[in-house]
C-alpha positions as CSV (number, residue, x, y, z in Angstrom):
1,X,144.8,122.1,50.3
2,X,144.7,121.5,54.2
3,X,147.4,123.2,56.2
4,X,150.1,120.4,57.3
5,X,149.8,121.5,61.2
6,X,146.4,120.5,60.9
7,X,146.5,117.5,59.8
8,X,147.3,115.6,63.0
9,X,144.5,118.0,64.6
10,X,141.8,116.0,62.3
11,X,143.3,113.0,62.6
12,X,143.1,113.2,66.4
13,X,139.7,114.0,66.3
14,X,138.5,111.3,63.9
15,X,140.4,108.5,66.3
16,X,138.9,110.4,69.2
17,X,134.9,110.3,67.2
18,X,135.8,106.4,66.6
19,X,136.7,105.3,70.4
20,X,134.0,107.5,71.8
21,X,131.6,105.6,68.9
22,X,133.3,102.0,70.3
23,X,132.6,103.0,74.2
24,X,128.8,104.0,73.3
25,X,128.2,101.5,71.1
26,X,130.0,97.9,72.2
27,X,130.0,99.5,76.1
28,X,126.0,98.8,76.2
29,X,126.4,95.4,74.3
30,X,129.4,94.5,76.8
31,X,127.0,95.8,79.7
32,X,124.1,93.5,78.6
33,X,126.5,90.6,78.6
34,X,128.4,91.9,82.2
35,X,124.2,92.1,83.3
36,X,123.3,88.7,81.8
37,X,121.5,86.4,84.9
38,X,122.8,82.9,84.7
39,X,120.1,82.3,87.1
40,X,117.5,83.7,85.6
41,X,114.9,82.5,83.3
42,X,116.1,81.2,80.0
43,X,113.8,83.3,78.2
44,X,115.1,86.7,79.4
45,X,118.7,85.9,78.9
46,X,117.5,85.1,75.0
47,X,115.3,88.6,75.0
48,X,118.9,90.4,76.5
49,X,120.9,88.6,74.0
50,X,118.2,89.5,71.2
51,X,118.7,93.4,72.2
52,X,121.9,93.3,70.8
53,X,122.1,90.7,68.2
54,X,121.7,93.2,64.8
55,X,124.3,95.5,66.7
56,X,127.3,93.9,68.1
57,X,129.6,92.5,65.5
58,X,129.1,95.7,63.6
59,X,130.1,98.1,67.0
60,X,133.5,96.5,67.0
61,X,134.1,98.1,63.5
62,X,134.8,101.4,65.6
63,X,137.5,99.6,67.8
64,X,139.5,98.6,64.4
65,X,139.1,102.2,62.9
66,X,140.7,103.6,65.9
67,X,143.4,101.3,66.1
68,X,144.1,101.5,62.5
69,X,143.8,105.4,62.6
70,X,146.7,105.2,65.3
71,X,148.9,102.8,63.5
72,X,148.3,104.8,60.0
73,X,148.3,108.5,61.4
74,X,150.6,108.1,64.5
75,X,152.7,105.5,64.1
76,X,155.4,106.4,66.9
77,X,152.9,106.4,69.0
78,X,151.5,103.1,67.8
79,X,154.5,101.8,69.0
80,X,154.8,103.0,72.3
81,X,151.3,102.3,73.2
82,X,151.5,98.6,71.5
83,X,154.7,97.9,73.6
84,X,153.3,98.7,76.9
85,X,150.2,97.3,76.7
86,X,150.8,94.1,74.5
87,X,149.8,91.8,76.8
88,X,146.8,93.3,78.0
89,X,145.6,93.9,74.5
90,X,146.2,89.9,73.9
91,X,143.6,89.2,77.2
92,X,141.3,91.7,75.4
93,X,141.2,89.8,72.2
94,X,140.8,87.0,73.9
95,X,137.6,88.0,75.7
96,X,136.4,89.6,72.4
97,X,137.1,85.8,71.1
98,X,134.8,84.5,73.7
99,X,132.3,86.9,73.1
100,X,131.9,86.1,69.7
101,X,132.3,82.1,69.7
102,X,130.0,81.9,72.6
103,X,127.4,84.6,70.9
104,X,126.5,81.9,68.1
105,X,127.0,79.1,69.6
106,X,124.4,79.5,72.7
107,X,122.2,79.8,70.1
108,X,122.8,76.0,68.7
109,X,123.9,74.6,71.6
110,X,121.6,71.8,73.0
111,X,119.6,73.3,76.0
112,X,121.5,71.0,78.6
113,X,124.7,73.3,77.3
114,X,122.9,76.7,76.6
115,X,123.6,78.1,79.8
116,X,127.3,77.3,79.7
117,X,127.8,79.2,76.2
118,X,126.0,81.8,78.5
119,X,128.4,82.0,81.1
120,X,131.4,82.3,78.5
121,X,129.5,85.4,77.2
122,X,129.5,86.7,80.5
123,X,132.8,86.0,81.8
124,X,133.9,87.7,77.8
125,X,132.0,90.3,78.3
126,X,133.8,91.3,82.0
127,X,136.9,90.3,80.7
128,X,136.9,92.6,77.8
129,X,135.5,95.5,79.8
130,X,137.8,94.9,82.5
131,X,140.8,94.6,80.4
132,X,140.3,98.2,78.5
133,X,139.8,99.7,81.7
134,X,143.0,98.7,82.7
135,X,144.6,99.9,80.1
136,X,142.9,103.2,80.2
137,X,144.4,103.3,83.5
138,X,147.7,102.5,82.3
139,X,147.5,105.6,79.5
140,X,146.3,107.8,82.1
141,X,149.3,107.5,84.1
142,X,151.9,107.5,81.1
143,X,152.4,103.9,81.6
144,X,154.3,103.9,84.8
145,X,154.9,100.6,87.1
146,X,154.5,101.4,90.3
147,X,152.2,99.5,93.3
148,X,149.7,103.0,92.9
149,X,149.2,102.9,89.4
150,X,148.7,99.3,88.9
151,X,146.5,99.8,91.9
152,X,144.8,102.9,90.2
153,X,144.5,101.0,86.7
154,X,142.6,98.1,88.5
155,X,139.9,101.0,89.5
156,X,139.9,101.6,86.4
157,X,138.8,98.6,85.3
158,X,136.2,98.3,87.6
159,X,135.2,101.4,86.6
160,X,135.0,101.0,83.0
161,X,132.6,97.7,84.2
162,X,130.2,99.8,85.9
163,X,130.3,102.6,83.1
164,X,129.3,99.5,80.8
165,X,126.8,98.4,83.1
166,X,125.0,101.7,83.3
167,X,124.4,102.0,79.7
168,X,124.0,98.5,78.9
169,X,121.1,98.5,81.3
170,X,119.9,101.7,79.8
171,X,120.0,100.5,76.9
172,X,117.5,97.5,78.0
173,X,115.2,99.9,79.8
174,X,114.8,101.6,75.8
175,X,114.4,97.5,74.2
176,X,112.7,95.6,76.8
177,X,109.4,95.3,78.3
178,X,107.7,93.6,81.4
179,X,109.6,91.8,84.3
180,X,112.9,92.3,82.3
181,X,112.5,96.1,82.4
182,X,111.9,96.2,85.6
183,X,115.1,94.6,86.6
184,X,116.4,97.0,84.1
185,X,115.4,100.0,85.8
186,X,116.7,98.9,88.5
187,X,120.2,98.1,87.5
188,X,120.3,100.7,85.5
189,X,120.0,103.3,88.9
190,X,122.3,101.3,90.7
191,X,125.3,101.0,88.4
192,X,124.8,105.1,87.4
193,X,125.2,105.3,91.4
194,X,128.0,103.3,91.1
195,X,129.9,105.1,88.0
196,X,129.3,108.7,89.5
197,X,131.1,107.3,92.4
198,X,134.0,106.3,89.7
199,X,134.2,109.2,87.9
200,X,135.0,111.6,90.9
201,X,137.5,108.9,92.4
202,X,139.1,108.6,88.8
203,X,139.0,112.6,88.4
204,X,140.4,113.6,91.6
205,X,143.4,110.7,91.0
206,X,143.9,112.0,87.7
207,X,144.3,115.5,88.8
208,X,146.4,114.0,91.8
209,X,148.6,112.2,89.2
210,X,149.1,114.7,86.6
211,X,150.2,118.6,87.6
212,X,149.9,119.5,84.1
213,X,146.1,118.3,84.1
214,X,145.3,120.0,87.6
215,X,146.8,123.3,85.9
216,X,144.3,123.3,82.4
217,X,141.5,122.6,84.6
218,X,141.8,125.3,87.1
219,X,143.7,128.1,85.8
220,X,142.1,131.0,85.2
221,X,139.6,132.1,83.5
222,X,139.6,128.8,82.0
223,X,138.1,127.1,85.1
224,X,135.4,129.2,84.5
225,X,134.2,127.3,81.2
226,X,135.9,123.5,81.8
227,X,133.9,123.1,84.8
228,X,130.7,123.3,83.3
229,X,131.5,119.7,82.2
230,X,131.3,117.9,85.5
231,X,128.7,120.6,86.3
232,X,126.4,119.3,83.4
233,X,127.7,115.6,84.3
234,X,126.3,116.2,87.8
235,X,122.8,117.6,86.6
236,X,122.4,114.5,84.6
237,X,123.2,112.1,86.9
238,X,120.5,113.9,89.1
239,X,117.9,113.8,86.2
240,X,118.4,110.4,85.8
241,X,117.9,109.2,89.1
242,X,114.7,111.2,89.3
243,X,113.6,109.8,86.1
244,X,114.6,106.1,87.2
245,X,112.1,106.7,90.1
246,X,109.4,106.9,88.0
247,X,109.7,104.3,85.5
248,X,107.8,102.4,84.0
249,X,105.2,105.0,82.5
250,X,102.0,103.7,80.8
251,X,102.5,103.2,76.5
252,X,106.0,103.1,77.8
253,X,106.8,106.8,77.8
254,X,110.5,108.4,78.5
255,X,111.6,104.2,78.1
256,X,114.7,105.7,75.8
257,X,115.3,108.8,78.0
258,X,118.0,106.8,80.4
259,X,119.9,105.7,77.2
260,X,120.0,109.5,76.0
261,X,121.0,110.7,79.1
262,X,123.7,107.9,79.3
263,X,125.2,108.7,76.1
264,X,125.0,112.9,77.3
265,X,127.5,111.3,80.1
266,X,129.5,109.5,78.3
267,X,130.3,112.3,75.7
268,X,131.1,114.4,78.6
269,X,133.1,112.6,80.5
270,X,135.1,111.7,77.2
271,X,135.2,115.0,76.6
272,X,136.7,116.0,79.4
273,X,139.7,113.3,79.8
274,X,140.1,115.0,75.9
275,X,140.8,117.7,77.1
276,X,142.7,117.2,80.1
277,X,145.6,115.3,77.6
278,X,145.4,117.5,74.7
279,X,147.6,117.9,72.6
280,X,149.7,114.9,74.0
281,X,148.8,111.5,72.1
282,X,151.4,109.9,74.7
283,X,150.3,111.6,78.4
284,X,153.7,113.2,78.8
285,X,155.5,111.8,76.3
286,X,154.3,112.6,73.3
287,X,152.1,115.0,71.2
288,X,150.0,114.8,68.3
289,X,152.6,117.1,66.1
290,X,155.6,114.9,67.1
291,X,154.2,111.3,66.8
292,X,152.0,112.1,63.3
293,X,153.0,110.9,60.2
294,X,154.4,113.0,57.2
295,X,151.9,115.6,55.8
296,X,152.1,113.6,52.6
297,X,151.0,110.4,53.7
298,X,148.2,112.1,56.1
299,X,147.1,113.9,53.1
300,X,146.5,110.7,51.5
301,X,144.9,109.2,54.0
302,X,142.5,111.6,54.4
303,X,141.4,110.6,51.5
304,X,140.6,107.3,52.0
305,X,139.0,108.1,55.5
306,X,136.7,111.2,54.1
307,X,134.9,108.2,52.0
308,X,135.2,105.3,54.7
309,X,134.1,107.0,57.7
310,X,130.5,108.6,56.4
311,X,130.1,105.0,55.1
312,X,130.2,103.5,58.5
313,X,128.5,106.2,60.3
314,X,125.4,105.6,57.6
315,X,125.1,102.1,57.4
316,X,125.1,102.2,61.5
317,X,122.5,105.0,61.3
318,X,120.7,102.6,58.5
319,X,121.3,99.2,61.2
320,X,120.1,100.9,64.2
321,X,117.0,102.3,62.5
322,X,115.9,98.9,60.7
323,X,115.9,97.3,64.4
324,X,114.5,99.6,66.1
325,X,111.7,99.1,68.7
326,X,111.5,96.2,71.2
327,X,113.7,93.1,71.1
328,X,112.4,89.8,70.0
329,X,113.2,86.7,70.2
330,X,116.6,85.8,68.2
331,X,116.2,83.0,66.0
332,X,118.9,81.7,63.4
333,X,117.5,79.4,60.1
């Protein structure tokens, strides 16, 4: 039997696994859309698209589970959350709405409207990423209306853009080949430029914003430990753009080494906003203990997510190792 005041504790950390899964996994496929070149050649928009055709759909299922371990497991702050950002999350849906309707139809689309179902991916894809920066932005500063905050959720959602970006254009560094990885690499070195500029502004404002936060990460001896995470952040920013320099290798060698290393990032930078909030599920407002369910019902639930959640993580283990290797062309029957 699990002890009750745990129970929120594992419950917070499966919601944080699932929207660390959802901003690894859908933030490449949004950054391959944000990246898509209306102007380019036809057949590279169809090889970017192609990259993430087995994947997408699927990577959303890690935005419902953490939405529906929120509602199930901490269902005051469901509410609270829900309340003050109800009209963002409508402009997300909608952009997730375009995503998908465009997605299939560019691929039936006479060729004289092809490039129009392209542009509505595009547009869906910054509109979604743009969107859930904002609202990170809004969490971060406990939801409070003021010129600065609005201002600092809007970097935010530039932020979150260029964090998509980064990966997505890692990501087709590790799938492409040719003239499109090329432009890859290159895109891929400017927008990790771009997000290490973001994470410091964000960090710094954060720390500005929140006395609580600027006390966990400097106290001491604690300091001592927590800032190996934008120590290890910097080293791999650093690795990266040595390693950007010299790609492409012959037999394509290190081509999936970017990706890695953008994921390392992404896991540490997660990590650290994890921390700097923890135990509050409400920056605060509230914490894990006081918005959680009854120990009965988690206890139940457990249940049901001890079966679901290996389930998802093995068939996306299963999905991403059936399409592995280079994109091809996407074709539908």
């Amino acid at each position: 039997m699990i002890n009750p005041d745990w129970l929120p504790v594992i419950f917070a950390g499966l919601m944080a696994l699932a929207i660390l899964m959802y901003a690894i996994l859908d933030g490449y496929d949004l950054g391959v859309g944000i990246l898509l070149p209306l102007k380019d050649s036809e057949h590279n928009r169809d090889t970017m698209i192609a990259s993430i055709g087995p994947f997408w759909d699927a990577n959303e299922t890690w935005l419902v589970l953490a939405v529906g371990l929120l509602l199930i497991a901490f269902p005051h702050a469901h509410s609270i959350i829900l309340y003050h950002m109800y009209l963002p999350t409508a402009i997300l849906l909608i952009g997730l709405i375009l995503r998908g309707v465009a997605f299939d139809f560019r691929a039936k689309a006479a060729i004289d409207y092809k490039q129009n179902w392209d542009f509505i991916f595009k547009f869906g894809s910054w509109l979604t990423s743009f969107t859930q920066g904002y609202m990170l932005g809004m969490y971060v500063t406990g939801f409070e209306q003021s010129l600065f905050t609005i201002l600092f959720s809007v970097l935010t959602g530039f932020g979150v853009i260029a964090a998509y970006s980064f990966i997505g254009a890692a990501w087709l560094v590790m799938k492409t080949e040719g003239e499109l990885q090329v432009f890859a690499i290159l895109k891929t070195q400017q927008m990790a430029r771009l997000t290490a500029i973001v994470v410091v502004l964000i960090s710094l404002v954060n720390v500005w914003l929140n006395p609580s936060v600027y006390h966990k990460w400097f106290s001491y001896p604690l300091v001592m430990f927590v800032l190996l995470i934008p120590l290890a952040c910097l080293l791999l920013f650093v690795g990266l753009e040595v390693l950007l320099n010299r790609l492409p290798r012959a037999n394509d060698k290190h081509a999936a080494v970017p990706f890695i290393i953008a994921v390392g990032i992404y896991i540490l930078c997660f990590s650290g906003l994890a921390f700097s909030f923890f135990p509050d599920i409400v920056p605060n407002q509230l914490t894990i203990w006081q918005a959680a369910s009854a120990p009965e019902a988690l206890s139940f639930i457990f249940v049901g997510a001890v079966i679901v959640i290996p389930v998802i993580i093995g068939y996306t283990i299963f999905s991403y190792k059936v399409f592995s290797g280079k994109a091809t062309e996407l074709k539908y029957h």
